[in-house]
N, C-alpha and C positions, 0 to 999 in steps of 0.2 A: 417361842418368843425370845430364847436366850441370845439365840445363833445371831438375829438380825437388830438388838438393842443399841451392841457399841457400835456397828457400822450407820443403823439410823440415826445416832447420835453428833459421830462425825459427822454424817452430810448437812445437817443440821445447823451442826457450829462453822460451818464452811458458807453455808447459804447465807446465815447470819452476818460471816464475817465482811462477805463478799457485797453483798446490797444493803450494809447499814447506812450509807450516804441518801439514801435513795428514800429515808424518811420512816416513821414511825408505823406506818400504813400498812408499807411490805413486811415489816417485823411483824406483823401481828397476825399478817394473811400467812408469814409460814410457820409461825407457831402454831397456828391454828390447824393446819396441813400436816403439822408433825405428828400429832396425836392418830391421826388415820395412815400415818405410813406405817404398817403393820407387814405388807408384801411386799419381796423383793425389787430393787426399782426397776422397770420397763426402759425397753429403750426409748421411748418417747421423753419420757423423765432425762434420760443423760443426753438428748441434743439437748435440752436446755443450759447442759455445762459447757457447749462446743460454740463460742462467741458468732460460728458462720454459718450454724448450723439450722436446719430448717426448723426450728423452734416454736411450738405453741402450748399455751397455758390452757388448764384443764376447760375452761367453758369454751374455747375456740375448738379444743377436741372432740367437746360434748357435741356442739353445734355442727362440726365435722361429719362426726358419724352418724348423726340424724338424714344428714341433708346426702350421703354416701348411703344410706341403707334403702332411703326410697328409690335412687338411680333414676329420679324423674324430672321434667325443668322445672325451677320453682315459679312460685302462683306470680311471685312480686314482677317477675322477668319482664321484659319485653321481647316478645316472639318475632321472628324472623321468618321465612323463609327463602330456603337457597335457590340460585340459582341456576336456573335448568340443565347447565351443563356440568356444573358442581354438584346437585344430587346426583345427573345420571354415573358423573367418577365414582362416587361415594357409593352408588348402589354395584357399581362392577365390583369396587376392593373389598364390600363388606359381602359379597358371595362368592370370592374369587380362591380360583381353587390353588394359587398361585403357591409355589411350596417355598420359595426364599422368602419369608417373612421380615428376615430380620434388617432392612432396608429403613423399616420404619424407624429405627433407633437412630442410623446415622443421618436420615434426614432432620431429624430434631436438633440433635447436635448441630449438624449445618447449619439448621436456620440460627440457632443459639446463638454460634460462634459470627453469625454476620450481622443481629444485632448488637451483639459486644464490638465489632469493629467499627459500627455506626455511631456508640458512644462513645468510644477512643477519640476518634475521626474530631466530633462535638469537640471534646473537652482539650485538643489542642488551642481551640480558640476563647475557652470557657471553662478552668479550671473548675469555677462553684458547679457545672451541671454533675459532675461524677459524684457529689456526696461526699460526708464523712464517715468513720467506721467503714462498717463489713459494704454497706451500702456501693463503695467505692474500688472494693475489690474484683476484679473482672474476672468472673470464671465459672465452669457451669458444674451444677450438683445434681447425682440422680442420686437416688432414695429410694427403696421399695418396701412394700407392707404387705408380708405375706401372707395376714390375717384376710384383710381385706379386697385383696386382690389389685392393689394397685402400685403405679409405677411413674414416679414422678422425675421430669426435670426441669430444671430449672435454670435462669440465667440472671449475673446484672447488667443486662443488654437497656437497648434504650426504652423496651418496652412501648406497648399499643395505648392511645388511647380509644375511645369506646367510638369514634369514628375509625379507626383504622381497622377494630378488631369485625366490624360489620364490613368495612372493603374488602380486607383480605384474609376473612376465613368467610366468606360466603355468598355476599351478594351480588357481585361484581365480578365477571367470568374473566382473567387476565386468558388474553390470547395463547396463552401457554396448554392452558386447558382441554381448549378446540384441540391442539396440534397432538397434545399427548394421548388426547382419545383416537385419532387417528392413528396416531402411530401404535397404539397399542392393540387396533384392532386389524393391523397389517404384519406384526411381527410377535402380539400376544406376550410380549417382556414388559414388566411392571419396574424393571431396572433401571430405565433410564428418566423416573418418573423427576428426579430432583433437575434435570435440566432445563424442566419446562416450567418450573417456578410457581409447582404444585405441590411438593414434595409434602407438606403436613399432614395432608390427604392418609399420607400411607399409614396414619395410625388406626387407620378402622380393618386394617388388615386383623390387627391384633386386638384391637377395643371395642366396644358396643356404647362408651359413653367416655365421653372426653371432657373434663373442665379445663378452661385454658384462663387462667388468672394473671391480669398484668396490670403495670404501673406504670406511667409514662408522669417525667415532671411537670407535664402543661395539663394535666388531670387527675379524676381521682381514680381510684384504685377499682376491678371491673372485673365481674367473670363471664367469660363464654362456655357453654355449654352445648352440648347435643347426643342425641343420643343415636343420630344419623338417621332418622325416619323421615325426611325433607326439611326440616324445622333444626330451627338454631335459638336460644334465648341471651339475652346480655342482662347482668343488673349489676348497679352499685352493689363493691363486695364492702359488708360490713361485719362478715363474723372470721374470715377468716386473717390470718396472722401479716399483718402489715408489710409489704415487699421491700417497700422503700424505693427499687425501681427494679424494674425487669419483667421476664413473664418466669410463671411455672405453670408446665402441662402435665395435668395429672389423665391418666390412662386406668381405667378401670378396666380390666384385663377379660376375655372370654374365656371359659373356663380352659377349651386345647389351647389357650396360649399359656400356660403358668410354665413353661420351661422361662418366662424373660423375669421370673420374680427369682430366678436364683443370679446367686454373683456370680459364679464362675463364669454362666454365660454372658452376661453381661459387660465384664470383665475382657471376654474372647469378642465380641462384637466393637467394643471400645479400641480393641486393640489392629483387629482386622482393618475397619473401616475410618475409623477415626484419630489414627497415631499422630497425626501431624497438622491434627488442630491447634492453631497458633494458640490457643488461653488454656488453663490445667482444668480436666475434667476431674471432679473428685466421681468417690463411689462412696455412702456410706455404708464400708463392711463391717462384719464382724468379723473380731478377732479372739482368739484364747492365750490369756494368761494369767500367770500362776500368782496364787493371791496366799498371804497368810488368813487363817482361820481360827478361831481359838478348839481344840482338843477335847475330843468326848471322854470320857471317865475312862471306857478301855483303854483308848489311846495312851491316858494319863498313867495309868496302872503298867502297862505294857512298855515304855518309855523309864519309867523308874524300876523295872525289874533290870534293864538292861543297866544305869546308871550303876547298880550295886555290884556288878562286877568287875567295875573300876574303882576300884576305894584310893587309891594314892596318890597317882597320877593324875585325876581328873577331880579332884577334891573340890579345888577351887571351882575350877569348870560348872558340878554341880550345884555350890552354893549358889553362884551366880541363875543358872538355872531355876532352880528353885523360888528364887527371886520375883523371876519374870512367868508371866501366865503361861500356860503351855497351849502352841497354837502348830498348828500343820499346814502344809501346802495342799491348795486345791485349783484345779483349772476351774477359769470362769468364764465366759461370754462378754469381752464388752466389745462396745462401736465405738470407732472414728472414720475420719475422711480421709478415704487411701487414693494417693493421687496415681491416673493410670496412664497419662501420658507424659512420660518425663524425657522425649525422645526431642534433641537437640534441631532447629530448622537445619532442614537439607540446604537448603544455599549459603549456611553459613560454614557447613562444612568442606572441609576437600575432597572434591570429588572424586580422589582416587582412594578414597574412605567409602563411596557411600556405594553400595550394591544395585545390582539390577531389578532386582526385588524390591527394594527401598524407595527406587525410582518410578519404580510400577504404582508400588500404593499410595506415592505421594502426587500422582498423576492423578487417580483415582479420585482421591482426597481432594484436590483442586478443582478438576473438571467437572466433578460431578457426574463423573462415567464408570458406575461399578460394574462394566460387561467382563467377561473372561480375556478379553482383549488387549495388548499391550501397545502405551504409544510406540507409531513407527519410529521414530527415532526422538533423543531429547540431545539438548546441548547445558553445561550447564559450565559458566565462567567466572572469573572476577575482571572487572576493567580497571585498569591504573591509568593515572595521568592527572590531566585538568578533571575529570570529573572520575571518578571511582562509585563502582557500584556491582554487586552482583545480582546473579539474572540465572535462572532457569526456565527455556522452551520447552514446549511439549508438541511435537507434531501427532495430535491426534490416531487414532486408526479410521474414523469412521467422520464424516463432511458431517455438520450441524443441519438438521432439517429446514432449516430458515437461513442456509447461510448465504445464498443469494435473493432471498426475497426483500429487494428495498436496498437494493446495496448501494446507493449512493445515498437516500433521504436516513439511512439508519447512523448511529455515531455508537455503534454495540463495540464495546472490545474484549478480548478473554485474557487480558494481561494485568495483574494485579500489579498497584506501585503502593512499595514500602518506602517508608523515610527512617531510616535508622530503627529497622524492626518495627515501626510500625503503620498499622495497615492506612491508607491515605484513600484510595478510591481504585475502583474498577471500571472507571466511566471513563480514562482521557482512551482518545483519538488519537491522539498524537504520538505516542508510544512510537505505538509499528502504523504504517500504511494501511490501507485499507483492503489492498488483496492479501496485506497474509493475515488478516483477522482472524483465520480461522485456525491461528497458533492458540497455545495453552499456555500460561507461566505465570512469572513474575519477576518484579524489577528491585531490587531493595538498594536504595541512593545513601551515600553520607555525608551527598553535596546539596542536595535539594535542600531549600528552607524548610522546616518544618512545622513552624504557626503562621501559615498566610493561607489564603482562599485557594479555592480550587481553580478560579479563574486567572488569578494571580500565575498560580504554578504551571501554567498552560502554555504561558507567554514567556516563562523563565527559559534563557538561551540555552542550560545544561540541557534541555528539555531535547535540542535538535542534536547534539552530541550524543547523548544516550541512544536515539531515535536513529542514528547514524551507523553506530556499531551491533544495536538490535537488528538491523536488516543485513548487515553484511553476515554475522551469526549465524542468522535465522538462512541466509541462503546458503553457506556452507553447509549448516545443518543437513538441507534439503538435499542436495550434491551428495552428500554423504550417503545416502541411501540408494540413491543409483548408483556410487563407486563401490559400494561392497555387497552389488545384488549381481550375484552372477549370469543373469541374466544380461546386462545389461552390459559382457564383456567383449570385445568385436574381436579379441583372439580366442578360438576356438579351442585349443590345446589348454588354455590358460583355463579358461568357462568351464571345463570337465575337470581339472586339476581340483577350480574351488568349489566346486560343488556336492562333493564326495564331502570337505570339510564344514563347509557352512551353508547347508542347504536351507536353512530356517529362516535366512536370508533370500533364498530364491523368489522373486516374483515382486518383493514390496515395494519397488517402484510402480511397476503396473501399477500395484493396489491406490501408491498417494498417487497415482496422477490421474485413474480413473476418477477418486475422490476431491483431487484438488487441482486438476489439470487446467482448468477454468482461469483459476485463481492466478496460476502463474501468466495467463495467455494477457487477466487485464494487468497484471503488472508488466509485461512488456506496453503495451497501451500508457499505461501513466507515470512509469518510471523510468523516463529517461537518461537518470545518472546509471541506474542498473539494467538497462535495455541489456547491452550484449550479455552478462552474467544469465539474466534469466531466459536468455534464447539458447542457453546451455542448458537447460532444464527444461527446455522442448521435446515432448514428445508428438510424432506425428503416423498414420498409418502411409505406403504407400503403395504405388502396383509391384514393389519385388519384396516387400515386408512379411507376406504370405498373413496378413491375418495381427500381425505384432507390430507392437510400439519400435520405431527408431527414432534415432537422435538426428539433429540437421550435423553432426559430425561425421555419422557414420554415413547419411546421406552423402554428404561429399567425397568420401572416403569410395564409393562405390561410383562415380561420378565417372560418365568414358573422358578418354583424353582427346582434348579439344573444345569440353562444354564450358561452356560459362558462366550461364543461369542456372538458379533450382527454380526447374519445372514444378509447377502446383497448380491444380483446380480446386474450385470451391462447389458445395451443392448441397443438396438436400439429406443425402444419406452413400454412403460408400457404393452399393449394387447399382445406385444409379450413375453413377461418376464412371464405373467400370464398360459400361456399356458406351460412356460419352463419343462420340463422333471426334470434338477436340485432339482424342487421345490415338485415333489410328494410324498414325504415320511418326506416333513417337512409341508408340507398344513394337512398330513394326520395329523399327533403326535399335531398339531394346534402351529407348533413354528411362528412365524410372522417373513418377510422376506422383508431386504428393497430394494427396486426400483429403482436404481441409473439409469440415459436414460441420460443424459446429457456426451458428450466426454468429458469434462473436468471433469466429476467425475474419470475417469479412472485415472488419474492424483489423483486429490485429496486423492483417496485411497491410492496411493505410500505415500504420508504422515501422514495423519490419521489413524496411527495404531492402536490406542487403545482411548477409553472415560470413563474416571473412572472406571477406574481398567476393562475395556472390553477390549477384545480384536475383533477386526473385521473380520469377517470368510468369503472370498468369497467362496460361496457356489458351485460353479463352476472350482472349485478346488481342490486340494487335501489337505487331512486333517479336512473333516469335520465328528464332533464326536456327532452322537443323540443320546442319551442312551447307554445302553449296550444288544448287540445280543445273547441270551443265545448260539445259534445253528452258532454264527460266526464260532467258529473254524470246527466246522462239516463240514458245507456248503465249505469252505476254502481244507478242505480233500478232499470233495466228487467232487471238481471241479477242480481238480490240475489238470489233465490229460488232459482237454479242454485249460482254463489258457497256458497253456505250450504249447500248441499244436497250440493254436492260434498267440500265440507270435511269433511264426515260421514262421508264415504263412502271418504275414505282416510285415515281415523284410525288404522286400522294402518302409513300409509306413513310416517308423523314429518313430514306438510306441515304449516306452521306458515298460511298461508295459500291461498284461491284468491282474485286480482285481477282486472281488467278489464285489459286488456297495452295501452301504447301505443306498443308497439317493433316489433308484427307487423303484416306484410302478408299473405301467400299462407299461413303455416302455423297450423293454427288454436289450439297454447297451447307453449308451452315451462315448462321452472325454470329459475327465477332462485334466487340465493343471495342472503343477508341482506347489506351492507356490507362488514361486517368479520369477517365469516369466510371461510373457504375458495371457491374456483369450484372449479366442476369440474375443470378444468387441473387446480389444487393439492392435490384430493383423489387423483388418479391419482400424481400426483408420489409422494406423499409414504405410499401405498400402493404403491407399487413399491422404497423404501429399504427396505435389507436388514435392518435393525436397527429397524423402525417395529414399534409398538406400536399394536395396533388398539384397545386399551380408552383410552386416552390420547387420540387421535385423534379419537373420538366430542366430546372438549370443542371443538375446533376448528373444528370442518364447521360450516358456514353454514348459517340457517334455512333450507330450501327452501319455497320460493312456485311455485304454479301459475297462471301468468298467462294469460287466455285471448284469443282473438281475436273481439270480439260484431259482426265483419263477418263471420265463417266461414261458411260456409251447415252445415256440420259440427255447429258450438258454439250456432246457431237452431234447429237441429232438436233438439237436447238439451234445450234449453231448452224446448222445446214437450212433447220427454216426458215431462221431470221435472215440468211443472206438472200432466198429465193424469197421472200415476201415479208418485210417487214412490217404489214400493214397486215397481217392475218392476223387474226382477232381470238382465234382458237390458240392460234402461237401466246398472245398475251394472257391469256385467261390461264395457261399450262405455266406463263413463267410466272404469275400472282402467286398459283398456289404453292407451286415449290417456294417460294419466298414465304409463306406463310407457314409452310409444312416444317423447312428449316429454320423459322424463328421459333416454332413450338417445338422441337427437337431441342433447341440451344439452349433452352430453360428457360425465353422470355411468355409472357402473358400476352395475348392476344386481345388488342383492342375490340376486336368485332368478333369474337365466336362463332354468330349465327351467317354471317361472311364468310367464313372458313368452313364450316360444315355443308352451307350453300354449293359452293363450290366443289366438293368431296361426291355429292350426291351426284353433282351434272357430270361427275367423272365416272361412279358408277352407271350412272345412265347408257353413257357412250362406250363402256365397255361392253354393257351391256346389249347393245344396237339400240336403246331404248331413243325414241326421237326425241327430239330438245323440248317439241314442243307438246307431248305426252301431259298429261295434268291429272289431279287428284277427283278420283268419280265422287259427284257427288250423292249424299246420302238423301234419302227420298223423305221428305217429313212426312207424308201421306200416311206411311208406315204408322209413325209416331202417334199420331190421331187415332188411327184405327185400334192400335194397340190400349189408350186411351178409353176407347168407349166400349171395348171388349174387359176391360177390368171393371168398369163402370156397368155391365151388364151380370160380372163374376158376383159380384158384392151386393145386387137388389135382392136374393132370395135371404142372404143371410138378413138383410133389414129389416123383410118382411116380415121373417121370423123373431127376430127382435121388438118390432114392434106389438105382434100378436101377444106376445108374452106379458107386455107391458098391460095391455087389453087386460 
């Protein structure tokens, strides 16, 4: 009783001194208190000295641990159950064998830090919502009880009311959910679970039963509960300790999880995933230091023997000694809140300051992408002038799974705007454009207003100035990763030189443009101030690429002397383009031909007219010019008679012309379409939209032309029958179907099918000597009948035997 008297004493006349304002009440409840402080104090006891600290008085802890020891929902609750595709998450993470556990930590924090920024956001326009005292301070606390097995954080975010905490923790599946169980069940990574705007989920990794307690100003104070068995409970909290506002989620730990109840790790987990959370995470650790004690008898005795062999010199020394009680140093255990991110925002530093590492984890941190992965490239600036602001991009590694689904009805963006350090919204449009949406970053202004509306700030003019220098960045940026991938070098000596040095570098063009090649094709489509820039950031395959990406640079650079156009087809898939007809009499002369398979290149092409003084030729069209034909106008005489004779002859088909073709080798005619309407490609396209109108669509379609081959031994022998009898009826039925044969070669749809196969058969017929008028034997019904009453005769014995039975 000795050891702990004076120090119960002081805390005593400290508690005294500290809450005498507070009325005659509290005096009397800690007098009262004092008499039972007999054991050393707990930590629970010293948050109560810590003003921020998660504080509760002894019947709030009583009630605590009752309601912690059954681990059950309580009777008063109102029971939920989850939603079908929120149990089925819940039941993968809570058996999942998955061994990076510690994911769940930094999604907590994340959610944390985006309710504190939703109350920031608030109380620009509404000082009173933040509160007075600790209530008002924005930043999140974890805490752990390593008696009990739990692990709490906590935030003063804007906190849930008891309809929010039923939205979105259970009943109501955000689309995120669908996407991340699929995607988890195609690639089995629980990593990328915080993009899909699930992330809270990942505490059943670790937990078996979760309370989530919040405070929101427009209600009262609320706990969710579960213990993930389908079922979730809510009730008015009225025992535990008052938040003021925010949430805390407390994690009652499974027993293989107690490696997250120690600090170090914790600590390492904070530091990994979470360094560059804009608000201060505390931790409350313990720490050891060295306390006076008052001195056991030995000590006492032990200490004065030593004194008496200084008698003259320390004379004084002693008396004074003597004086004072004799007390020793001892190490002791106590807790405060140690802050573990005190690491400066990266855009506000000089980026010849911040590391490549630094740059990774705060990509990381932003995105919401903990893969092994590193963004392809970042850019990171300050802007001077009329408007001043910095900015940090992040060119992803890997396309967002939804990053074209809705791409116009969507207003998604992944740019964060700060106004003088603080966070304002992640919702404008307007930032960047809409094909490079699928950048990473953020904008911090200290031109913007910063107490007006979000609608207000939308319409503000800095708004297209910032928006101006963001795209020019952002496609430097892009540039920059085909300039230092050596792949991407068209000198050869050069390409082997850097490649020995920066091979780590090799290929990541490929990679963004296999993942974001799209993106740049509709920004040629909608950005007309940046058309030419981003047709430098064209990549396309063609017939001399062997298989590989080239640029329309190097395309021209390869280009024979004398060409004028870049030769391009469009189609379904590359094998089919190779085989095209369009292409044999440009493979022969060795012109190189590019490969557009993608439907939005058909698109694209409508804008992309021309790239440094080229002009773009679809080859599958009309007006393509290869050299000059000595024997053109001969050939042109000597086939006028068929020409004319065959245009007669398919006046039902809507051909506008038949020509002499200077694009074929081996096949003897193909369609061509007029200039400026539709190919083939773009009719199928645009007949496969769900919502296409086919009487509209007739204005669109391109004249077709039958262009024929007068080397064919095929289109000679036509030619000889049509002049001996143009009136032979086998001669027209032979020039239909090649007209039909080479409009399904060309890539168009055939209005009549069963017309075209019609005709294929009378052709086999006749090769076969089979006569015209040969016919299908008919089948005999007699058969049918007979067959009929021969089963009807199978089936009496068994009846009869059936019914004896019944007998």
């Amino acid at each position: 009783m000795r050891k702990w008297t004076l120090p119960s004493a002081l805390l005593l006349l400290s508690l005294l001194l500290l809450f005498a304002d507070q009325g005659r009440k509290l005096q009397a409840n800690a007098e009262a208190d004092s008499d039972e402080l007999v054991d050393p104090p707990k930590v629970e006891d010293k948050i109560g000295a810590v003003p921020n600290g998660l504080s509760t008085d002894s019947d709030v802890a009583k009630r605590e641990a009752e309601s912690i020891s059954k681990r059950s929902l309580r009777n008063n609750a109102q029971k939920f159950e989850f939603q079908a595709e929120v149990s089925r998450l819940m039941d993968i993470l809570i058996n999942s064998l998955y061994s990076n556990k510690d994911i769940f930590l930094r999604e907590l924090i994340s959610n944390a830090s985006d309710a504190l920024d939703k109350i920031r956001f608030l109380s620009l326009t509404d000082k009173e919502i933040l509160g007075e005292g600790d209530t008002a301070k924005l930043e999140i606390q974890i805490k752990l009880d390593k008696e009990k097995k739990i692990l709490s954080i906590r935030d003063r975010g804007i906190g849930m009311t008891k309809e929010d905490l039923i939205k979105n923790l259970g009943t109501i599946a955000k689309s995120g959910t669908s996407a991340f169980l699929e995607k988890m069940q195609s690639s089995g990574d629980l990593n990328l679970i915080g993009q899909f705007g699930v992330g809270f989920y990942s505490v059943y990794l670790v937990a078996d039963y979760v309370e989530v307690i919040s405070k929101h100003n427009d209600d009262k104070q609320h706990v969710w509960e579960s213990k993930a068995d389908g079922a979730f409970a809510i009730s008015e909290d009225t025992w535990n300790e008052p938040l003021g506002r925010g949430t805390e989620i407390r994690l009652h730990l499974r027993d293989e999880a107690g490696e997250y109840l120690e600090e170090h790790k914790l600590k390492e987990l904070v530091k990994k995933y979470s360094e560059f959370i804009n608000f201060p995470i505390y931790l409350w650790a313990s720490k050891e230091v060295d306390v006076e004690v008052p001195a056991d008898e030995d000590d006492e005795s032990s200490e004065s023997s030593s004194e008496e062999e200084s008698k003259d010199d320390d004379a004084e020394k002693s008396e004074d000694e003597e004086e004072k009680p004799k007390t020793k140093t001892v190490k002791e255990t106590t807790y405060e809140w140690e802050l573990l991110n005190d690491v400066k925002a990266i855009w506000l530093r000089n980026p010849k300051e911040v590391s490549e590492e630094e740059y990774t984890k705060f990509y990381h941190t932003l995105a919401k992408d903990f893969g092994d992965e590193k963004p392809l490239a970042w850019s990171h600036f300050n802007a001077e002038g009329d408007v001043e602001f910095k900015a940090v991009l992040f060119v992803p590694p890997k396309a967002p799974h939804d990053l074209y689904e809705s791409y116009y009805n969507s207003n998604k963006s992944n740019l964060k705007l700060y106004v003088r350090r603080v966070f304002i919204s992640d919702e404008f449009d307007e930032l960047l454009p809409k094909y490079l949406s699928f950048l990473k970053g953020l904008v911090d202004s200290d031109t913007l207003p910063l107490n007006v509306s979000r609608e207000m700030l939308q319409q503000h003019s800095s708004l297209r100035t910032i928006k101006k220098k963001l795209i020019r960045k952002a496609l430097d940026m892009i540039r920059r990763i085909a300039d230092e991938d050596p792949d991407e070098s068209t000198d050869k000596d050069k390409k082997e030189e850097v490649s020995s040095d920066n091979d780590e570098k090799r290929g990541q063009y490929a990679k963004f443009w296999n993942e974001f090649g799209k993106s740049i094709k509709l920004g040629i489509i909608e950005d007309a101030t940046n058309r030419n820039r981003l047709a430098k950031l064209l990549r396309v395959e063609t017939s001399k690429s062997e298989g590989k990406l080239t640029s329309l640079d190097q395309y021209i650079s390869r280009m024979k002397s004398g060409q004028k156009d870049i030769f391009y087809i469009t189609g379904t898939n590359k094998e089919q383009l190779e085989k095209s007809p369009f292409l044999e009499r440009l493979r022969k002369k060795n012109y190189e031909v590019i490969y557009f398979t993608d439907p939005v290149d058909e698109y694209l092409m409508q804008y992309l007219m021309d790239y440094e003084d080229k002009k773009f030729q679809n080859v599958s069209k009309e007006g393509l010019k290869i050299g000059k034909d000595a024997k053109a106008k001969e050939l042109k005489e000597s086939f006028k008679d068929l020409t004319k004779w065959w245009k007669s002859a398919l006046s039902s088909e809507n051909v506008d012309d038949v020509k002499i073709s200077n694009r074929l080798d081996n096949t003897p005619c193909v369609v061509v379409t007029s200039k400026f309407g539709w190919s083939a490609n773009m009719e199928r396209i645009m007949q496969a939209q769900t919502l296409s109108d086919a009487s509209k669509q007739a204005y669109m379609r391109g004249k077709r032309v039958l262009e024929i081959n007068p080397r064919h031994p095929i289109i000679k022998e036509l030619r000889e029958r049509v002049v001996k009898n143009p009136e032979d009826e086998s001669v027209k039925q032979t020039a239909q179907l090649m007209y039909q044969t080479a409009l399904f070669e060309s890539g168009f749809l055939l209005n009549d099918p069963k017309d075209f196969a019609s005709r294929i058969y009378d052709s086999v017929k006749s090769s076969l000597d089979i006569s015209p008028e040969a016919t299908v034997e008919e089948e005999e019904e007699a058969e049918e009948v007979e067959a009929e009453s021969e089963a009807k005769d199978g089936a009496s014995p068994d009846a009869d035997a059936d019914a004896k039975d019944e007998l």
